[in-house]
C-alpha positions in Angstrom: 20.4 2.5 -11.6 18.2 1.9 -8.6 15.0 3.2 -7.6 14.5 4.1 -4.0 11.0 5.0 -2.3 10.8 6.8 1.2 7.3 7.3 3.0 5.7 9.8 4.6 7.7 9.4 7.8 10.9 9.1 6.4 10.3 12.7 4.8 8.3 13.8 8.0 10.7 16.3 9.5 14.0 17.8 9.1 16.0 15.1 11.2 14.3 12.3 9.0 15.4 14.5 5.6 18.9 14.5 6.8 18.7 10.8 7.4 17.1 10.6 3.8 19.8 12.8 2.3 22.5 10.6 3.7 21.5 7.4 2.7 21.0 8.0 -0.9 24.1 10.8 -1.1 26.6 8.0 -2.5 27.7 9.1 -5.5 25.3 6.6 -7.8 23.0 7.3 -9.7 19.3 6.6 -8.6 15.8 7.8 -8.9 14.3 8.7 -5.9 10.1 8.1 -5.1 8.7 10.3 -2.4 5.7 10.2 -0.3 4.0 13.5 0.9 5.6 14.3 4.8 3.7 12.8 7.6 0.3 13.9 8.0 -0.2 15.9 4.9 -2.2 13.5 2.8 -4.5 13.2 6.2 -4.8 16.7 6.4 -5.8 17.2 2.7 -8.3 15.0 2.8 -9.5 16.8 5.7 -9.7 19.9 3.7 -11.4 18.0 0.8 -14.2 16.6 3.6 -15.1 20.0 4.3 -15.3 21.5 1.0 -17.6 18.2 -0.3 -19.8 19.4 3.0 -19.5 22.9 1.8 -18.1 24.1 5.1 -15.7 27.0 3.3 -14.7 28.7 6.6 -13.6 25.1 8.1 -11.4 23.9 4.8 -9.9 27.6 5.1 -8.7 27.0 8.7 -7.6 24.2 7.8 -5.7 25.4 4.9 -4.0 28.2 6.9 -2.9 25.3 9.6 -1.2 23.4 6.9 0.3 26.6 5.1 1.9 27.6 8.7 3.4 24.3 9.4 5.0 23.4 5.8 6.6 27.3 6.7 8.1 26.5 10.1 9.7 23.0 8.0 11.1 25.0 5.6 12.9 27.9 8.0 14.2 24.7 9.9 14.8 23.0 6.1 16.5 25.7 4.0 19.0 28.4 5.4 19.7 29.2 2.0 18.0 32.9 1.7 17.3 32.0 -2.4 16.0 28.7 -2.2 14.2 29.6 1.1 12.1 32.5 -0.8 11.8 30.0 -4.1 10.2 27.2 -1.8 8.0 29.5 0.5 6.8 30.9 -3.3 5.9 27.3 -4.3 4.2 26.2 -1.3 2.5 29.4 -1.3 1.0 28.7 -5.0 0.2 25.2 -3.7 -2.1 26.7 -1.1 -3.4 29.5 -3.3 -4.5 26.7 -5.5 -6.3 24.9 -2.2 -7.8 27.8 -1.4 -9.3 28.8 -5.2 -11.0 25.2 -4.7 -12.9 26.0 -1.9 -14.8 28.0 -3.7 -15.7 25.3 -6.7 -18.5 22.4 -6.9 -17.2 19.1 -5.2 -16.3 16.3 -7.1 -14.1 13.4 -6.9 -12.0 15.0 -9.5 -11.4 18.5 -7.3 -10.3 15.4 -4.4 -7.9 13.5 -6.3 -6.3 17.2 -7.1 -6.2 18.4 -3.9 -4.5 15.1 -2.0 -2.0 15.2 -5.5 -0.8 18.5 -3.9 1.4 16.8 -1.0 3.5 14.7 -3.0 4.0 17.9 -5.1 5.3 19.5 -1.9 7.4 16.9 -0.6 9.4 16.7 -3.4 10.0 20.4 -4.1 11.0 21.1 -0.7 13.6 17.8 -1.4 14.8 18.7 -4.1 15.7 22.1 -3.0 17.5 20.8 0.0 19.6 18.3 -2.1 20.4 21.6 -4.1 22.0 23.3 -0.5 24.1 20.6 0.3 25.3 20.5 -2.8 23.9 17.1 -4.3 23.3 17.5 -7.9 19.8 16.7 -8.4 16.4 17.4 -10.4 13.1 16.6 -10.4 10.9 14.1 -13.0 7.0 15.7 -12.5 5.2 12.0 -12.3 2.3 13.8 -13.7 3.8 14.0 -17.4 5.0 10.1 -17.6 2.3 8.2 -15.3 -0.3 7.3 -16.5 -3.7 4.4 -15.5 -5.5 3.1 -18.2 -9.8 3.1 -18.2 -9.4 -0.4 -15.8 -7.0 1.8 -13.4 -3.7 -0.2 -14.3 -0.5 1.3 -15.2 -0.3 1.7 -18.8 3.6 0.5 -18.7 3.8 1.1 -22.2 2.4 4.6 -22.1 4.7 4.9 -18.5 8.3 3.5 -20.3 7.5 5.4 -23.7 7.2 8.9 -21.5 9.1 8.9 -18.7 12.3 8.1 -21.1 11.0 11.3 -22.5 11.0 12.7 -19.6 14.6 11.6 -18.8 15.8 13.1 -21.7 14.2 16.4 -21.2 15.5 17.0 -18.0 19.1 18.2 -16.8 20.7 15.1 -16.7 21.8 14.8 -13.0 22.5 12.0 -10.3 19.4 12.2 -8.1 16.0 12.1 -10.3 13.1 12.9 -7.3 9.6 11.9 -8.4 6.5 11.5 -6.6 4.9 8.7 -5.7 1.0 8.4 -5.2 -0.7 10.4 -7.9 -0.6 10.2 -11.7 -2.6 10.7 -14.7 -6.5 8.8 -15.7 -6.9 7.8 -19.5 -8.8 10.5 -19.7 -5.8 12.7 -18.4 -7.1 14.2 -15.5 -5.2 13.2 -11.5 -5.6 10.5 -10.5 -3.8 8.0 -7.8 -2.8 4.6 -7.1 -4.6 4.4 -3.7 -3.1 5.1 -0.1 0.3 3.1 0.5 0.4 3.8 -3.8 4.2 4.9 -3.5 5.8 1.1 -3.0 3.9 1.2 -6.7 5.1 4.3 -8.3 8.6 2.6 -7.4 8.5 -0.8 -9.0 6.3 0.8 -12.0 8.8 2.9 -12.6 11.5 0.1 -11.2 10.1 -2.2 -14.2 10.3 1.3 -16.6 13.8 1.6 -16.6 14.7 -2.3 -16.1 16.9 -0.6 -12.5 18.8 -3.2 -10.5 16.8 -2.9 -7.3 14.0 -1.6 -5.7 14.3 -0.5 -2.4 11.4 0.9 -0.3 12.2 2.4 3.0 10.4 2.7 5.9 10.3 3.2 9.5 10.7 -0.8 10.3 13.3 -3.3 9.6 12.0 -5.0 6.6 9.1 -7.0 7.2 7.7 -9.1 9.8 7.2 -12.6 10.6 4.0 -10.9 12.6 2.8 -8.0 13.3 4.8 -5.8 15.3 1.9 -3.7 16.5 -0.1 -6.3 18.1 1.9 -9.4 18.9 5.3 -9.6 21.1 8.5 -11.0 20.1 8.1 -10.8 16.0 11.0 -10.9 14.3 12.1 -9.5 10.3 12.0 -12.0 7.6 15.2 -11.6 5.6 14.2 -13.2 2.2 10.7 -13.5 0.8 9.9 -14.7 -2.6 7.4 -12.4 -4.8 4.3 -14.7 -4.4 4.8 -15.0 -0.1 5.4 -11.1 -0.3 2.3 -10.4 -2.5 0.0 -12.5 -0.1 1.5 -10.6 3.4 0.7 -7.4 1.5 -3.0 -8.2 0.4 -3.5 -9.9 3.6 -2.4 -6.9 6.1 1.2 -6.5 5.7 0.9 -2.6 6.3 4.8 -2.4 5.1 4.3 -2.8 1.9 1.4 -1.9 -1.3 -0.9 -5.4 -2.0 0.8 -4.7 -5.9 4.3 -3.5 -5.2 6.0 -7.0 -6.7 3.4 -7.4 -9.7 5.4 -4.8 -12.0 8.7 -6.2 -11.4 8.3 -9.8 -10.7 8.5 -10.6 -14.7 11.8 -9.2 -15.4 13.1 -10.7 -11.7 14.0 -7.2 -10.1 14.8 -7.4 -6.8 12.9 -5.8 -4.2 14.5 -4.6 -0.7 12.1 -3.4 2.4 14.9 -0.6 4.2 14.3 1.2 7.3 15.2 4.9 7.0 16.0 5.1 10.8 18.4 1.8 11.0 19.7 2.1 7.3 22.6 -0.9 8.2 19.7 -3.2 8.8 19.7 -5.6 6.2 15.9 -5.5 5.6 13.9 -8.1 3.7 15.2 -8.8 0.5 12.1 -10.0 -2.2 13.1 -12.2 -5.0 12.0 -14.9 -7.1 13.6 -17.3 -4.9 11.8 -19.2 -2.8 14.7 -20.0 0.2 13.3 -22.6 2.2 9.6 -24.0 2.9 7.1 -23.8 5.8 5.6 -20.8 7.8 7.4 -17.8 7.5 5.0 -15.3 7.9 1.2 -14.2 9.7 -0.7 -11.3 8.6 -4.3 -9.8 9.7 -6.4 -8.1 7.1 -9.8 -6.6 9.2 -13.0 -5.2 7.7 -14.3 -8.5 6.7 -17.5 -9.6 6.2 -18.3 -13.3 5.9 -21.6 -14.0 3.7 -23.4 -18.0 4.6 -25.6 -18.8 1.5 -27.3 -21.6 2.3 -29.8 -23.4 -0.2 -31.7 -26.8 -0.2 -31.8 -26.4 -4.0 -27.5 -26.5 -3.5 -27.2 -30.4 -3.6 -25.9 -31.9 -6.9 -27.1 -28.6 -8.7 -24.7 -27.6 -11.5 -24.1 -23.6 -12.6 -24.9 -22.7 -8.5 -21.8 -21.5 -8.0 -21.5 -19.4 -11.0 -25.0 -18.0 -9.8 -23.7 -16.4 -6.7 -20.3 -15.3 -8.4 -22.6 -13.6 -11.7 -23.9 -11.9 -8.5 -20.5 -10.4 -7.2 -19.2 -9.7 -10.8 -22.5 -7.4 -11.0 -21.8 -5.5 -8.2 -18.0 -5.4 -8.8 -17.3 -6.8 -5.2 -14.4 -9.4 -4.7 -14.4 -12.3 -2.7 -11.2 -13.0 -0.5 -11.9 -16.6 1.0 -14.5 -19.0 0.1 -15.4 -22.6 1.7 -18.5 -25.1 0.2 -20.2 -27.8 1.8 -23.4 -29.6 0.2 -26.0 -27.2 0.7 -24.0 -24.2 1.5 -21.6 -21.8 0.6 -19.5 -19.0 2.8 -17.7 -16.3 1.2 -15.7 -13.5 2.7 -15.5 -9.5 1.3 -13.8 -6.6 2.4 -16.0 -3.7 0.8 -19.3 -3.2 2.1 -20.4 -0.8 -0.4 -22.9 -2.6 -2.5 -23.8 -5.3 0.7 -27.4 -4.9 0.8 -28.1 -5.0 -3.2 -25.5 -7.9 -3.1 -27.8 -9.6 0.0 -30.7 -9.0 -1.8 -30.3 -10.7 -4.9 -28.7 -13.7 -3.2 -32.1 -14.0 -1.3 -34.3 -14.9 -4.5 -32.8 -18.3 -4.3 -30.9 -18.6 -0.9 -31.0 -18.3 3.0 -28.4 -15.6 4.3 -26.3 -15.3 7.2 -24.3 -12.3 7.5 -21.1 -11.7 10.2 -19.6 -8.7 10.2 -16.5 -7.5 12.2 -14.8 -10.3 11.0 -11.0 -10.5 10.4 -8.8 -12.6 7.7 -5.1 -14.2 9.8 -3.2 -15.4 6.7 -0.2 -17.6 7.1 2.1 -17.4 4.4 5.1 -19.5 3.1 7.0 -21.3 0.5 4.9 -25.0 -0.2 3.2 -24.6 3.5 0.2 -27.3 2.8 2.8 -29.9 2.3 5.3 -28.8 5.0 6.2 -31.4 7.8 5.5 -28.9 10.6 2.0 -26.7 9.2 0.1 -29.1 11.5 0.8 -26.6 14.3 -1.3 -23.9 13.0 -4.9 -26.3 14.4 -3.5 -26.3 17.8 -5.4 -22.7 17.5 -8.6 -24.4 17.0 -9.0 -25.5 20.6 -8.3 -22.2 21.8 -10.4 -19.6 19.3 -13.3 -20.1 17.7 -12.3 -20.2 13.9 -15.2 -19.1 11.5 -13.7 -19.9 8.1 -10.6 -21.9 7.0 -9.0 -21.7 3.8 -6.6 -24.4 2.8 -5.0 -26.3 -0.4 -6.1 -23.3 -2.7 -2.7 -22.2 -2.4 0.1 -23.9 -1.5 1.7 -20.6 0.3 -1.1 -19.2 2.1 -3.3 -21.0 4.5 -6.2 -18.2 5.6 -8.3 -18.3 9.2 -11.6 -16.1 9.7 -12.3 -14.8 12.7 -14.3 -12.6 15.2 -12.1 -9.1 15.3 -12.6 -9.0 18.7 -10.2 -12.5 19.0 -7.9 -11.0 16.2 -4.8 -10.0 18.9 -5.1 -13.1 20.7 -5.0 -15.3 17.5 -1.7 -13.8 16.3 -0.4 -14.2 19.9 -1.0 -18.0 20.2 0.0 -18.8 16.3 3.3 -16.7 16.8 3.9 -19.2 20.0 2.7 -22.5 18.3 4.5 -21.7 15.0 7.5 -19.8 16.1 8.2 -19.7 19.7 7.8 -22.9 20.4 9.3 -24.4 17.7 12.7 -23.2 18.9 12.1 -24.3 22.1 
């Protein structure tokens, strides 16, 4: 059996449904993960901003907005007079429910709740158009097999144990829908696995049911050797190995969630990036095989801050380094890159949250130099610090001004810092150093 995830787009209007319906209408079983359409998950978070401000009038407009549109998908959607009349009931509960909550105290609990409700949505309405066209199919509710444990990791033993149960319960069928996203805290209340937390859902429940493959489709072919959004002339990578693909996903890879591979990797399940719009495309095919060494791949993580902590009392002190990381650990911040000299040390974070507390305590024993508006460009590959051609990447240093370098903790991933404002043009020129003009 193979599990296959679709995103928001690929479920974003009817045309893209239709699309959806064809590709996994084959006659195979499979479990299908869905993302909530386009723009809900946005828009529910919207309404959740404005009941945490108290603004009741403003979530209700906004309530009534979504409740209109989801209305004019389904009349487009369903020309089946039942199952038109049982989904417009549904949805309608749904936005009853949203509209009960504007009335109650925020908390992050009521949030997590009311962004649960799209995936909820998306896969009714799915499931209820499989049923017109005559595509046996049923629905597996997420929330009564997955599950996060007190540390927010999937308790895959808790996940396997219930979803079977699951399984079992339900009409046995050809086409299992499930949502992606949202799931259940230790405590049992909703709960999520973070924006882009479908790719997850899918190899959780990928690794659950020990399924052949793992395809996630999108709205590009597979993923990039750069990114398509800023730099000319990229082109898809059609076999990554699990560590190369986890980097490009922690590192900015948009196409894919930073722990898609980490469920699946152990029991060697392949995982295929599709694109719902070009469905012949082969994609990128993720595996534990590494196919061939060097550069395959640049990414671009932004929202980085770089942290100088500079100290005379550095030089040949033991336990300084564990000083400043005791620090971090405190205030539960990670560190992406990090670089040492004698009497100073630079780190790199990506959540400003606890910066000043985090600033202050390094100052008791340290000068501090802070840059924000930074951005991390990752290069990533199988054995890269040892490859004949990696040399190319520092022809970059005589055009941009480089902040941090990373290199030898890894032997696939070689990490720049710099300015975001140089970002763009530092993809540009290492796409042409490292793959334009290598064919040349």
């Amino acid at each position: 059996m193979k599990v296959l995830k679709f995103g928001g787009t690929s479920v974003g209007s009817v045309k893209n449904m239709a699309n959806v319906k064809n590709i996994i209408h084959d006659g195979s079983k499979k479990v299908i993960v869905l993302s909530a359409m386009s723009g809900t998950t946005n828009a529910l978070l919207s309404i959740a901003e404005s009941i945490t401000n108290k603004n009741t009038n403003e979530a209700t407009e906004k309530i009534n907005t979504l409740h209109d549109t989801y209305f004019t998908v389904i009349d487009e959607l369903l020309v089946h007079d039942h199952l038109n009349k049982q989904t417009k009931d549904y949805i309608s509960s749904v936005f009853n429910l949203l509209t009960t909550h504007t009335h109650k105290a925020p908390s992050a609990l009521l949030n997590n709740e009311i962004v649960a409700q799209g995936e909820l949505m998306s896969t009714y309405m799915f499931n209820a158009y499989l049923k017109q066209e005559g595509i046996d199919s049923t629905l597996l509710p997420a929330l009564d097999f997955m599950r996060i444990n007190k540390v927010k990791e999937p308790d895959m033993e808790s996940i396997k144990r219930n979803l079977k149960e699951v399984m079992d319960r339900v009409p046995e069928a050809t086409i299992y829908i499930t949502q992606g996203f949202i799931c259940l805290d230790d405590k049992g209340n909703i709960s999520n696995l973070q924006r882009g937390g479908s790719d997850y859902t899918a190899t959780i429940i990928g690794a659950a049911i020990k399924a052949e493959e793992v395809q996630i489709w999108t709205d590009i072919d597979g993923m990039h050797n750069n990114d398509p959004r800023y730099v000319n002339n990229t082109n898809p990578i059609s076999d990554l190995c699990y560590d190369e693909a986890a980097e490009l996903a922690y590192f900015g890879a948009k196409i894919l969630h930073p722990q898609t591979v980490l469920p699946v990797r152990e029991d060697h399940i392949p995982v295929r990036l599709k694109n719902t719009m070009n469905p012949e495309c082969y994609g990128t095919r993720i595996t534990s095989d590494a196919t061939e060494n060097g550069i395959k791949a640049i990414a671009a993580k932004d929202g980085i801050t770089a942290i100088k902590i500079k100290s005379g009392r550095m030089l040949l002190a033991h336990g300084f380094l564990k000083k400043i990381f005791e620090i971090f650990e405190t205030y539960e911040t990670s560190i992406d890159m990090i670089t040492t000299s004698e009497v100073a040390v630079s780190v790199t974070i990506d959540d400003e949250k606890n910066l000043d507390k985090i600033i202050a305590a390094l100052e008791a024993f340290a000068t501090i130099e802070v840059d924000k508006n930074q951005s991390i460009i990752c290069l990533v590959g199988h054995a890269i610090v040892n490859h004949d051609e990696t040399y190319k990447l520092f022809q970059i240093l005589k055009d941009v001004k480089i902040r941090m370098i990373s290199y030898g903790g890894s032997k696939n991933n070689i990490s720049l810092l710099v300015d975001s404002k140089n970002k763009i043009e530092t993809l540009q020129k290492l796409n042409d150093y490292i793959f334009e003009l290598a064919h040349q």
